[in-house]
N, C-alpha and C positions, 0 to 999 in steps of 0.2 A: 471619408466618414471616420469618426472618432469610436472608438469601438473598449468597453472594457469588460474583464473576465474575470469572472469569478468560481473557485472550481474547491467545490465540497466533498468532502471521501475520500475514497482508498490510494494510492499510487498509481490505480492503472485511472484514473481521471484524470492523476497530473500529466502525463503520458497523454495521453485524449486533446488535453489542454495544448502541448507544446504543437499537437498537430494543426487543434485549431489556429491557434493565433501564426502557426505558418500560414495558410492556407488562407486567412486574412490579411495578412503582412502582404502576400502575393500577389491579393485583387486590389491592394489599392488603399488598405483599413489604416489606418493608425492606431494602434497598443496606446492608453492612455494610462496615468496613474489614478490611483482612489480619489487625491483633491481636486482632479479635472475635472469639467463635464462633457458624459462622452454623448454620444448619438444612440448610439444601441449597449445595450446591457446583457451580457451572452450568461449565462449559469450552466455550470455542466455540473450534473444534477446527482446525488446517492441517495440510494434507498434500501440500505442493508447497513451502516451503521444508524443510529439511533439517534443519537446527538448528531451526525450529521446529518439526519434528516429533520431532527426538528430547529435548526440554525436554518436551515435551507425556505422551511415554512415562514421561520421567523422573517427572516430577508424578503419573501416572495409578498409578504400582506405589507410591509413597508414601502415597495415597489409602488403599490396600487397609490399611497397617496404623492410618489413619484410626481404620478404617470399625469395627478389631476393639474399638478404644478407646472406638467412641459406634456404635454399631449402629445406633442411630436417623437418623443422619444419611443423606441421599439426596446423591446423585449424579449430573448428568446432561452428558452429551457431545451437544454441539450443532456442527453444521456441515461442513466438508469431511472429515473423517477419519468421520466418522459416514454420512457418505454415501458413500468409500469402502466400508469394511469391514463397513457393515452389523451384522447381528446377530451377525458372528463376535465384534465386540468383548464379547460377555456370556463366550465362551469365555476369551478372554483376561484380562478382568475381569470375575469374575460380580459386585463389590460394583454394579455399575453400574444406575440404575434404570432409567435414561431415554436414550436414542439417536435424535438427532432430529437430518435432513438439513440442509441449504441453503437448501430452500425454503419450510421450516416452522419459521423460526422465528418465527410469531406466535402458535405454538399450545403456546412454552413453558408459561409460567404457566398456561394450561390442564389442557394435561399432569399438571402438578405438584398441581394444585386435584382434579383428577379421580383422583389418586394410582396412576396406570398405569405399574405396574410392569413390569418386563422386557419394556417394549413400545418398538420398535424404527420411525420414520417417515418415508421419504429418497425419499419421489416427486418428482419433477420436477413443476413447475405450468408452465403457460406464460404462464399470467396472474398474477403476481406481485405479491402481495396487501402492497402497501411502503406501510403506513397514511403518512400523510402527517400525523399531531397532531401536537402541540408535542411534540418526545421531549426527554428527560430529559438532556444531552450530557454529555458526561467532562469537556469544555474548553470554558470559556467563552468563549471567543474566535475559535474556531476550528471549524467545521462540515463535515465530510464528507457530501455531496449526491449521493447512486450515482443517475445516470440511466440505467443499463443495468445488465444483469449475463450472466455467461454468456459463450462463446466460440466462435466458428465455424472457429478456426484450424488446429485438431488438429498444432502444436507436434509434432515427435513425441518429446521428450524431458517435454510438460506434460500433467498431468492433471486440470485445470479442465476443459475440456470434457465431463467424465466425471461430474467433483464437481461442477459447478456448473452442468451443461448447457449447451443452445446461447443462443446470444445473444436477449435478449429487451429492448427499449428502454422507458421509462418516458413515461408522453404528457406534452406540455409543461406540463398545467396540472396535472399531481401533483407534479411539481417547482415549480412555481411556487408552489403550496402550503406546500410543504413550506419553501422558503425564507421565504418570508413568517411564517413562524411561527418565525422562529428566536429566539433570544433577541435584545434592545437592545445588548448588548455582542457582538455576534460582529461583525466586525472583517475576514473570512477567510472564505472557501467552495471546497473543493475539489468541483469535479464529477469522479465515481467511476465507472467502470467497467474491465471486464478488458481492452476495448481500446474506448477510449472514443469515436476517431473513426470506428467505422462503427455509431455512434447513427445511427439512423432510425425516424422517428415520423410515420406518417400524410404520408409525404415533406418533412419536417422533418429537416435534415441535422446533424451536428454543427457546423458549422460559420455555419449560423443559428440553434441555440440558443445557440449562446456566444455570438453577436453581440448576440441576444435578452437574454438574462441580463445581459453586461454593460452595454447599456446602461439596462434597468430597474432594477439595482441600483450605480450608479457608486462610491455610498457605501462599496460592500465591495471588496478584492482579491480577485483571482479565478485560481485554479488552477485544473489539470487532470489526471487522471492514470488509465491508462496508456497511453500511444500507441503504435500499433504502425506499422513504419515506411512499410511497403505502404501504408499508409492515410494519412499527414498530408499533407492536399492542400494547394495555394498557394493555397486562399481561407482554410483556418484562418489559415495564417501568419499573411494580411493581415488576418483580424480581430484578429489575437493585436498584430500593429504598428498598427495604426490606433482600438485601447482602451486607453488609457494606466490603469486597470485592471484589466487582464489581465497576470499579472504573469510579467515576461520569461525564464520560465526552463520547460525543456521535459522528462522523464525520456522518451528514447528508446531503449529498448536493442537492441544491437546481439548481443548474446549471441555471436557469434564474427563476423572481419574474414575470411574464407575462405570463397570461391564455394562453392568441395566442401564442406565442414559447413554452412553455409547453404540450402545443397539438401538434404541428409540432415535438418538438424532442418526442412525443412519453414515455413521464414522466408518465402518469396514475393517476396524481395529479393535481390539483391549488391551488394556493396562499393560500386561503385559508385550504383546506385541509392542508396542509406546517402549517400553523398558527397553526390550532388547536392539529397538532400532537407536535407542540414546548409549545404549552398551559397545554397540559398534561404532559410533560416533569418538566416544570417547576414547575410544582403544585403538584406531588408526590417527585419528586429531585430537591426542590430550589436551593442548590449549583453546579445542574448540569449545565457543557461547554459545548457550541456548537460551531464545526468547519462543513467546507461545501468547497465546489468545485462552481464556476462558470464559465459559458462561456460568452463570450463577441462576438458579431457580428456572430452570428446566419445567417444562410440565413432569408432575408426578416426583420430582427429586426431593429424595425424604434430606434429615437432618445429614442421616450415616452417610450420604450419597456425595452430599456437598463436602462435608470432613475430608471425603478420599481427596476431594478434588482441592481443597486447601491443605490437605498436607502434603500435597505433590507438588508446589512448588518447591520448598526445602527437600523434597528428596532429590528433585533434577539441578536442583540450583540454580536454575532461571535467572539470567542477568536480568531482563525485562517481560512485563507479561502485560498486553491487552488487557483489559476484564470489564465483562458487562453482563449485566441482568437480565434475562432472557426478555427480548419485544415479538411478540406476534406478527406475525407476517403476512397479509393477505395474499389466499394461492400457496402457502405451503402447508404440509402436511401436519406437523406441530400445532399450528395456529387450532388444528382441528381436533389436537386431543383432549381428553379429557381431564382434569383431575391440575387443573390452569393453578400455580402457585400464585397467592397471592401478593400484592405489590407491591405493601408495607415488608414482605418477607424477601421479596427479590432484592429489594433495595439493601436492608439488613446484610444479606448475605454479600451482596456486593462488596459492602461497605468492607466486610470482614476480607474480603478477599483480597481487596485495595491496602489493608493494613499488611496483611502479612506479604504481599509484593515488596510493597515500600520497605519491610522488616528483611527481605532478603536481599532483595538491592542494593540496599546499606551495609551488608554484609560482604555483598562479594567487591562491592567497591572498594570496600577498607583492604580486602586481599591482593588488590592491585598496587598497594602503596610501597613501593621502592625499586617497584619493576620498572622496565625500558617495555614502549613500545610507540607504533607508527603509525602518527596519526595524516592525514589529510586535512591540511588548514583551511578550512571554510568562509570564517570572516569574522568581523570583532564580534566578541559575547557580552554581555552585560554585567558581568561581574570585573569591573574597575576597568585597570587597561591591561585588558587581557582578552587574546583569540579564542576562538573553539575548534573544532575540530572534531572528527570521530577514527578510532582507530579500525583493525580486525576485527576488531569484537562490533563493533557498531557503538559502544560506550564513549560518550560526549567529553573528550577532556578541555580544559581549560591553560590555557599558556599566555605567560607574561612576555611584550617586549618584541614582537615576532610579527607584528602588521607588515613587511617587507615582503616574509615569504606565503601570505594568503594563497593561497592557490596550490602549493607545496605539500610533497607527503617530508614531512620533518620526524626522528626521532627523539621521544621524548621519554624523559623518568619522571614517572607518577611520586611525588612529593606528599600528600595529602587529598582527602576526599572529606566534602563535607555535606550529607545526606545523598543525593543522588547523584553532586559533581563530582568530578576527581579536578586536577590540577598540576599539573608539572610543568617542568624545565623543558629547555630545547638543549639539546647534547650536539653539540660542535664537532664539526665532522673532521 
């Protein structure tokens, strides 16, 4: 059976995704491309970004006139939206055969073999059954490693803790596995979870497994993501400066610069504390990038509220920043406050916040122009005949002439940047 995937949201979906289509690869399925037509249409599903939820609806009511076209064709909705809504989604969508949670997805292609219809499966496990074979990855180059999953923050504007349950940590040697088996050319490894440094395992801290990992595999560059800000202590820092592959760039988001919204969404920070964790940052890792996520129109965030939080991107100097307008949640605590900013005004502020992103991006990019640095060649980009690539910082460069060494960490000297690109040479060894 022909089988194709489609997978909307955060990193840890794509991740989710690489397991799925192993785990079909394994029963027998064949991965088809978008111009094929396949047998079954799998969705792994998000329900905490916003546009990726409403892309996901859009796609799903397109399906139904699919379904009237080839009747035979199955359907199945895997992951955070399936574990929201449950069995309501067969009301919504009766074409749908299959609705399966967060913490089952190894029991797609079973599902599917076993042909169980309008059966609906979103229990929480707490033992998290993340086989560790060779899975089948999207990108050769590049590997997402979730050693947690889950969340104990209760955010009160997020609903992962809901979708994806509480925090549950991965033991050292299923990760250890799991990389070890990666492919020859991977190159890159992001270690994955919803908030990745309060991984604890058997009193194994995050901040001695990444010490751990990086130096068993020095071979590879080494990410991390998502850190939340309560949580990055000054020994990650100093593993993070003292492995020169652990690469220097951090996604910390701040979601608003304002004590009063920072205590209302339930952050466990202020400003301050935000400050000195970026103070330590930058005083063991000078060349360290900061990226971050923000929300705009908060229940209850006055004019002043939002200002702090737009003038804190130039004050941290954010290479990139998330940003979106607060969405109500069904089930979280926000959804139920009072004093709901209006839409016309979320938007507005978005909007604003999106400019002065782009206004600082453009900034820090132009300060990269004549420096050397190391990128990871990825694959052709669309600007003429020229590669892409992402260095330490996670910043997108562009390079002429270089389609030989795709796959390759190349250095390069940044030559010119033109709004969010940058562009350089490759420096001959």
């Amino acid at each position: 059976m022909k089988f194709l995937l489609e997978t909307y949201g955060c990193q840890m979906n794509r991740a989710d995704a690489d397991r799925i289509r192993t785990d079909l690869s394994n029963s027998g399925f064949t991965e088809i491309e978008k111009n094929e037509i396949p047998d079954i249409i799998i969705l792994l599903s998000c329900s905490v970004r916003q546009h990726a939820v409403e892309r996901l609806h859009g796609r799903l009511w397109s399906l139904a006139n699919i379904k009237r076209i080839k009747p035979e064709l199955k359907f199945v909705l895997v992951g955070c939206l399936a574990q929201e809504k449950k069995s309501d989604l067969f009301d919504k969508y009766p074409f749908l055969n299959l609705v399966i949670g967060t913490d089952q997805i190894n029991l797609v292609a079973d599902l599917i073999i076993r042909n169980y219809n309008g059966l609906y499966t979103v229990q929480h496990n707490e033992n998290i059954p993340l086989n560790s074979f060779k899975l089948t990855r999207s990108d050769p180059f590049k590997a997402d490693i979730p050693i947690m999953r889950g969340c104990n923050n209760f955010c009160t504007y997020c609903i992962v803790p809901y979708v994806r349950g509480r925090e549950r940590s991965r033991c050292k040697e299923e990760i250890i596995k799991e990389i070890d088996n990666l492919p020859e050319t991977t190159k890159e490894i992001l270690l994955l979870g919803q908030n990745v440094n309060s991984y604890i395992f058997d009193n194994l801290s995050f901040s001695e497994l990444l010490d751990l990992i990086s130096k068993k595999y020095n071979n590879l560059r080494i990410r991390f993501l998502t850190s939340h800000p309560k949580d990055l202590d000054l020994k990650t820092i100093e593993v993070m400066a003292s492995n020169d592959n652990i690469c220097k760039h951090i996604h910390l988001p701040i979601q608003s610069a304002s004590d009063r919204i920072l205590e209302l969404m339930n952050r466990k920070y202020t400003f301050s504390e935000f400050d000195k964790k970026v103070e330590q940052l930058k005083k063991f890792i000078p060349s360290i990038s900061l990226s971050t996520d923000i929300i705009a129109g908060f229940p209850s965030e006055t004019e002043e509220d939002f200002l702090k939080s737009l003038n804190s991107i130039s004050h941290f100097g954010f290479c990139s920043a998330f940003t979106y307008k607060y969405s109500p949640r069904n089930g979280t605590k926000a959804s139920e406050f009072i004093n709901q900013i209006p839409e016309e005004i979320r938007k507005e502020r978005l909007k604003r916040l999106i400019q002065e992103v782009e206004k600082e991006v453009i900034l820090q990019t132009q300060k990269q122009i004549g420096k050397k640095s190391k990128v990871l060649l990825e694959g052709k980009s669309h600007y003429g005949n020229t590669c892409m690539g992402r260095d330490e910082a996670n910043r997108v460069i562009h390079i002429k002439n270089v389609e030989n060494l795709i796959g390759e960490v190349i250095e390069v000297k940044i030559t010119s940047s033109s709004g969010w690109n940058l562009y350089g040479d490759l420096i001959p060894e």
